[in-house]
C-alpha positions in Angstrom: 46.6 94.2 10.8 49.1 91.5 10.1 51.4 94.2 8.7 51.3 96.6 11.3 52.1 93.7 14.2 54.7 92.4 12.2 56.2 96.1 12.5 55.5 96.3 16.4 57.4 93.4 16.8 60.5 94.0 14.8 60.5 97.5 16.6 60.3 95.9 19.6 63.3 93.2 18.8 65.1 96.5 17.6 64.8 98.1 20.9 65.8 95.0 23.2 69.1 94.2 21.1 69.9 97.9 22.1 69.5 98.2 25.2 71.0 94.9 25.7 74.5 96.2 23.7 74.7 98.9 26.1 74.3 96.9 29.5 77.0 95.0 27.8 79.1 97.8 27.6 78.8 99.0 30.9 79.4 95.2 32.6 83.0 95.2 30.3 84.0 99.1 31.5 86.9 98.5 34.2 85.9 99.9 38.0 88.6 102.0 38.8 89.3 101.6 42.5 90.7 103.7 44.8 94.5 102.4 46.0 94.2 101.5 49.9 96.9 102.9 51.5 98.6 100.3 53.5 99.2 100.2 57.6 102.0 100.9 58.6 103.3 98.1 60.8 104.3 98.7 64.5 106.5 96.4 66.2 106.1 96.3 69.5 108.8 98.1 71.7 110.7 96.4 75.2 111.7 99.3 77.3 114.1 97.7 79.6 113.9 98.8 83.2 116.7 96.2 85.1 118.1 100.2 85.8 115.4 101.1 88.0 115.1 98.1 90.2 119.2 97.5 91.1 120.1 93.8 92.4 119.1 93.5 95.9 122.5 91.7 96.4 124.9 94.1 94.9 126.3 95.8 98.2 125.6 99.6 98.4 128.9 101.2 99.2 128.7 104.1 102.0 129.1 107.6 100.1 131.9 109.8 101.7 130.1 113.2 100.0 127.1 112.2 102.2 129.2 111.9 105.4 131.2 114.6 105.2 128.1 116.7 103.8 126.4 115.6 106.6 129.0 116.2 108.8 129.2 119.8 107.7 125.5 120.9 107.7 125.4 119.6 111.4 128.1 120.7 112.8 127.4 124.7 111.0 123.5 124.6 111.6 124.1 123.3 115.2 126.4 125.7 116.3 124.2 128.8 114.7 121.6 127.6 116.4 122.9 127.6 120.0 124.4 131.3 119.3 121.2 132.0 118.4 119.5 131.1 121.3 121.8 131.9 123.9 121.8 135.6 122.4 118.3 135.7 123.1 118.5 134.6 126.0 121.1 137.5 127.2 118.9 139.8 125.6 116.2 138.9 128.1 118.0 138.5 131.2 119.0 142.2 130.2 115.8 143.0 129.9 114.7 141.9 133.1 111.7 144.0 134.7 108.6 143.9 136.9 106.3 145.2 134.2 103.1 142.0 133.7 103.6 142.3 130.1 107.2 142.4 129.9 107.3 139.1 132.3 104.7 137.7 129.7 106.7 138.4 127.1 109.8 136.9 128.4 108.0 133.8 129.4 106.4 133.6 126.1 109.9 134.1 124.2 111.6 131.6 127.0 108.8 129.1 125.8 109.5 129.4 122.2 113.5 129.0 122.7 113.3 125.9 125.0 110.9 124.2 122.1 113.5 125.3 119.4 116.2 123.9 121.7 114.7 120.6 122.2 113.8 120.0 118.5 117.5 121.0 117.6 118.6 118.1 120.7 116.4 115.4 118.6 117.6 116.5 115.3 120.9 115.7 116.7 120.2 112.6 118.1 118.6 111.5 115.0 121.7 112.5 113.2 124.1 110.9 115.8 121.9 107.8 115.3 122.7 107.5 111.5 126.2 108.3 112.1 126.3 105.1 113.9 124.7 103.1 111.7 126.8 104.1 108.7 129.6 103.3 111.4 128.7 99.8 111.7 127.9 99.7 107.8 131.9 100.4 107.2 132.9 98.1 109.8 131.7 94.9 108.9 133.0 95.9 105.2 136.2 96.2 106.5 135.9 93.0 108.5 134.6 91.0 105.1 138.0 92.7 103.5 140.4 91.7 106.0 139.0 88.0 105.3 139.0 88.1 101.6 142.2 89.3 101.4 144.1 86.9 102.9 146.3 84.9 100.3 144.2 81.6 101.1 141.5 83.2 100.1 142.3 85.1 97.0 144.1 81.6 96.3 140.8 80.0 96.3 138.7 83.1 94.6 141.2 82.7 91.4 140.6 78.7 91.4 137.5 78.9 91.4 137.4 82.1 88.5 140.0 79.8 86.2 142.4 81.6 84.6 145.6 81.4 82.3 147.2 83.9 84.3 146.4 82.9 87.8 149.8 84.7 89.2 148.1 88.3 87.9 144.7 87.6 88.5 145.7 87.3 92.3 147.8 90.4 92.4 144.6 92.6 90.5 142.8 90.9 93.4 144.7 91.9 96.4 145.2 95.1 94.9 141.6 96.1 94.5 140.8 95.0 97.8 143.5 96.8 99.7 142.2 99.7 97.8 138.7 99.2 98.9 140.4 99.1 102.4 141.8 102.2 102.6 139.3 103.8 101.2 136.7 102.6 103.7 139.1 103.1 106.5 139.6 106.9 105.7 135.7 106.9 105.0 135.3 105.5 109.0 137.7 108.0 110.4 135.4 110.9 108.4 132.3 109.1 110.6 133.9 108.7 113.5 135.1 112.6 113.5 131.2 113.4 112.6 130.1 111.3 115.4 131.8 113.2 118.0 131.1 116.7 116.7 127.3 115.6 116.7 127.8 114.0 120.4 129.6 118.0 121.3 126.3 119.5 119.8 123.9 117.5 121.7 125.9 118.2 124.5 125.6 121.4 124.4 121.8 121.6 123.4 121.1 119.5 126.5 122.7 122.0 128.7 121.1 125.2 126.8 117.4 123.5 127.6 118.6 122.5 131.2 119.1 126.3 131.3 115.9 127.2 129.9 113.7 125.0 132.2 115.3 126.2 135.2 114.6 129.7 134.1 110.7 129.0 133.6 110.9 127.3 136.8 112.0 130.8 138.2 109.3 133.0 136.0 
């Protein structure tokens, strides 16, 4: 019996020295790990928007292409218009009658010019109203010029610039202001001519619905 335990045990001591060998083996193999792929890094971007929100102070110079746009497309749209109406209007009085419907008709078209005729009068006014207001805009420009460019004044601009050239500095700065001068003064006349187009028009329109309400009067 002695014998055989004795075997049992070195079989057993045989076993554990093996298995312990391989655990070894495994706990020394390297763990091959997968690379992580860095983030990439994101710096933060400033979009800049001083362009959409201009400087309250900065003055806003009066466009001429506006006026004399303006200027245009009132004076051709107005003019159309009042052809338009008076034509129809002939065109009834021709076709006076003492049919009912006929007389509805004429009252119903009468109706519609007169409404067209007194939208285009508010249009106008409306128009007229801007006119004057880009009028005054130009005006007290002109009057801020004719301060600023009196030799005092540019005198005292230059001083208080500094410069190592004051004799040119003032000469740059009458010259761009008489520029500014003329340019605003040719830009008033361009108003001014607008203006009284736009008064002619209303004129006109004013007479065309006195017309009309006299005629519905008569229907």
């Amino acid at each position: 019996m002695s014998a055989a335990a004795a075997s049992a045990l070195m079989l057993m001591i045989a076993l554990t020295v093996v298995s312990e060998a391989q655990t070894d083996r495994r706990n020394r193999s390297p763990i091959v790990r997968p690379a992580a792929t860095p983030t990439p890094k994101i710096e933060p971007e400033i979009i800049s928007m001083a362009n959409d929100f201009p400087d309250d102070d900065a003055e806003r110079p009066v466009q001429q292409t506006d006026v004399a746009s303006g200027r245009a497309n009132g004076d051709t749209s107005s003019a159309q218009l009042i052809e338009r109406l008076e034509a129809r209007i002939r065109q009834l009085e021709a076709q006076r009658g003492s049919d009912p419907d006929a007389v509805q008709k004429r009252l119903m078209l009468n109706l519609d010019i007169l409404t067209r005729a007194e939208q285009r009068s508010e249009s106008l006014r409306k128009q007229i109203f801007e006119m004057i207001e880009k009028e005054n805009a130009i005006q007290m420009r002109l009057d801020s010029i004719e301060f600023d460019i009196r030799p005092e004044m540019i005198e005292r601009s230059v001083a208080t610039a500094g410069s190592l050239r004051p004799e040119e500095v003032r000469e740059s700065r009458r010259r761009q202001l008489a520029a500014e001068r003329t340019n605003l003064q040719n830009l008033l006349a361009e108003v001014q001519r607008n203006k009284t187009n736009l008064e002619t028009g209303i004129k006109k329109a004013d007479e065309l619905v006195e017309r009309l309400r006299l005629r519905l009067d008569k229907e």
